[in-house]
C-alpha positions as CSV (number, residue, x, y, z in Angstrom):
1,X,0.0,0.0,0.0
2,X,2.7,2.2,1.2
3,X,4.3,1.2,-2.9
4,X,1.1,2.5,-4.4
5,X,1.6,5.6,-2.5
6,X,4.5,6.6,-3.1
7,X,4.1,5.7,-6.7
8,X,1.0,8.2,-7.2
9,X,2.6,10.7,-5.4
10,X,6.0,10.5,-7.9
11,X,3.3,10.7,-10.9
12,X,1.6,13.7,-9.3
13,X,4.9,15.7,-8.9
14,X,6.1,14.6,-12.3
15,X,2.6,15.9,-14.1
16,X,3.1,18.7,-12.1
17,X,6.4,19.6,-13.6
18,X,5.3,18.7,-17.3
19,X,2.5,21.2,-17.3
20,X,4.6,24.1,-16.5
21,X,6.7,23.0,-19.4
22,X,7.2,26.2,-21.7
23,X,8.5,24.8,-25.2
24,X,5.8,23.9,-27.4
25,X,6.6,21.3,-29.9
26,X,6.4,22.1,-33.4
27,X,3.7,21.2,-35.5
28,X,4.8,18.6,-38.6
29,X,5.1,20.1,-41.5
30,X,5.0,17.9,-44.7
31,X,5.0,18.7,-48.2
32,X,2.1,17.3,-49.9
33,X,0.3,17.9,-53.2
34,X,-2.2,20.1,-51.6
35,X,0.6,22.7,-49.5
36,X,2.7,22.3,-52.0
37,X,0.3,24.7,-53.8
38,X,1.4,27.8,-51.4
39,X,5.7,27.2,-51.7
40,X,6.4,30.4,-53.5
41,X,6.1,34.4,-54.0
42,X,3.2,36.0,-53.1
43,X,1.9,39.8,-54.3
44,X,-1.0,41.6,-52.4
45,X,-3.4,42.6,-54.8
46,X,-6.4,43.9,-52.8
47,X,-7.6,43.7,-49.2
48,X,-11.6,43.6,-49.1
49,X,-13.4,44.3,-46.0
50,X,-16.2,41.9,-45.1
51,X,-18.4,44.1,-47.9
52,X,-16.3,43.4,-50.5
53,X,-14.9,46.9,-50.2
54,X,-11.4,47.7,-50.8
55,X,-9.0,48.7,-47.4
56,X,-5.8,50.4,-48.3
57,X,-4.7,50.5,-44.5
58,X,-4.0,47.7,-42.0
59,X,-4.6,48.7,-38.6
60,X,-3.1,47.1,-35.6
61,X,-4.8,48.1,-32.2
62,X,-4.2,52.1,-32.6
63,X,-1.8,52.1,-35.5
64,X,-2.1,51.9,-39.1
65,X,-0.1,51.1,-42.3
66,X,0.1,51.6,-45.8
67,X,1.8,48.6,-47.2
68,X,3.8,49.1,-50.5
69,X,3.6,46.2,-52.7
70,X,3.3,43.6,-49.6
71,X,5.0,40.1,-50.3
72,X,4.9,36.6,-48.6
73,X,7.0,33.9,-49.6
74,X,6.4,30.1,-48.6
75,X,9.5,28.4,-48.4
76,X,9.7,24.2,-48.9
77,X,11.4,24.3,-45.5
78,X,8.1,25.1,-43.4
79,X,9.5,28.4,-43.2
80,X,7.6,31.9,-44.5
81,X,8.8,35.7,-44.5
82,X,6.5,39.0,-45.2
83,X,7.4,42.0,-46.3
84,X,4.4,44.0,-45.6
85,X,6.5,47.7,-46.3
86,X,9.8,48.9,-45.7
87,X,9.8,49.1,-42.0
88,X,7.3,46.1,-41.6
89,X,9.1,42.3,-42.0
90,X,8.8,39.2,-40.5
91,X,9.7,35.6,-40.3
92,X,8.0,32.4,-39.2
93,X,6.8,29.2,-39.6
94,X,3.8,27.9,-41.7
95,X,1.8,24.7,-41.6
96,X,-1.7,24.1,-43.9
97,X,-4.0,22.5,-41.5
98,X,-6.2,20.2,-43.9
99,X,-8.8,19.6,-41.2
100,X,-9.6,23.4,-40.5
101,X,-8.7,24.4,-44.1
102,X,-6.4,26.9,-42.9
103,X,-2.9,28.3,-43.0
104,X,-1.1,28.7,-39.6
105,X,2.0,31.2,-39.2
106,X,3.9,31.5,-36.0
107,X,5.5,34.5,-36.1
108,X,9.1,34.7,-35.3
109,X,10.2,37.3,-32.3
110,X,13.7,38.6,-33.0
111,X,15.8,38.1,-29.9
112,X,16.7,41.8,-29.6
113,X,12.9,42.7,-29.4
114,X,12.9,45.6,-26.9
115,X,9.5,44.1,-25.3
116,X,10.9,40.6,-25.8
117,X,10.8,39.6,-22.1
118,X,7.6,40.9,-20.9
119,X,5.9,39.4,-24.2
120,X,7.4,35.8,-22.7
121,X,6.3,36.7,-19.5
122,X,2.6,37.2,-20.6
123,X,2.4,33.9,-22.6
124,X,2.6,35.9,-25.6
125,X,5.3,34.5,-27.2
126,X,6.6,30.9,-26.3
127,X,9.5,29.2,-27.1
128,X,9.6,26.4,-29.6
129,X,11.7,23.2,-29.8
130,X,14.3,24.6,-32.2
131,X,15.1,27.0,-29.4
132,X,13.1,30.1,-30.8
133,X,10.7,32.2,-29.3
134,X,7.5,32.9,-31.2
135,X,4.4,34.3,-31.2
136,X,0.9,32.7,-30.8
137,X,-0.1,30.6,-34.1
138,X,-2.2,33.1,-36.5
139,X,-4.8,31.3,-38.6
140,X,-6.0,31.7,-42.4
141,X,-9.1,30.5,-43.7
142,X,-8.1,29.3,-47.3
143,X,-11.0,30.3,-49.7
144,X,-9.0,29.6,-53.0
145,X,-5.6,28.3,-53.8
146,X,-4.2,28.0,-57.5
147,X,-1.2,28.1,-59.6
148,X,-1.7,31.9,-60.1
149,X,-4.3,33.2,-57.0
150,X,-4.2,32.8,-53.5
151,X,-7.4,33.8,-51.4
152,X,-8.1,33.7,-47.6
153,X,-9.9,35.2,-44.3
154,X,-7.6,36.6,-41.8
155,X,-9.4,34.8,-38.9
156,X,-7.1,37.0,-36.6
157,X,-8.6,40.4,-37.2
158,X,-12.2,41.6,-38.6
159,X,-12.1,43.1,-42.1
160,X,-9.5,40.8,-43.7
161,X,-10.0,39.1,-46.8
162,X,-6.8,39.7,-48.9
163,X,-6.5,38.2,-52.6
164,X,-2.7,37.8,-53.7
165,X,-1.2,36.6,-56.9
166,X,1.8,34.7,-57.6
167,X,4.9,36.2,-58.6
168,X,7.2,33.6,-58.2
């Protein structure tokens, strides 16, 4: 009895210590004929709000910005970057998620991010199992993938259907 015990209480402690465990483990990423469809160069061509209206601006919280000719490439690798204007890139990951239909981007911090540590203190950004630190997954609801058009819902923000076309 006293075996059983001690037993539970070593599986309690050890359960204990797993759930505070702060590296999440990457999501697979496979090339397959259907995400195959996204490895390239991407060109923004519009941004529609949810009347079908066109949105020149991208506002995040109380700040807005004028993109100028934004980019995304999808790399073979499982790796993205966006170039949304000059002062505006970013690197990440990217998976297609064929049961939701959706792309998901983590978002790469850079290490010398001035807000770096109190972003990893909120739960903001969590460190992966290559060692970097990203942010939260972002999702896109694919509405159309071809060899020349890629359309999807940013299911992040309101207002964000954007239609891109591949330059690469």
């Amino acid at each position: 009895m006293k075996i059983i015990f001690t037993i539970s209480i070593i599986g309690l402690i050890l359960l204990g210590c797993a759930s505070k465990q702060i590296v999440l483990k990457d999501d697979t990423f496979k090339i397959n004929e259907f995400n195959s469809k996204f490895i390239g160069t991407w060109e923004l061509v519009k941004r529609l709000d949810d009347n079908g209206k066109k949105v020149d601006t991208i506002g995040y919280g109380q700040a807005y910005e004028i993109g100028e000719k934004p980019s995304t490439v999808f790399m073979k690798n499982g790796t993205y970057s966006v170039k949304f204007n000059t002062k505006h890139k970013h690197n990440g990951k990217w998976y297609y998620d064929s049961e939701l239909k959706s792309l998901v981007l983590f978002r790469l911090m850079e290490r010398n991010y001035w807000l770096a540590n109190e972003l990893i203190r909120r739960g903001i950004v969590k460190k992966h199992n290559d060692g970097e630190f990203y942010f939260k997954k972002m999702k896109y609801k694919i509405v159309q993938v071809s060899k020349d058009t890629l359309k999807y819902v940013d299911l992040n923000y309101i207002d964000r259907n954007m239609i891109y076309k591949r330059i690469k």
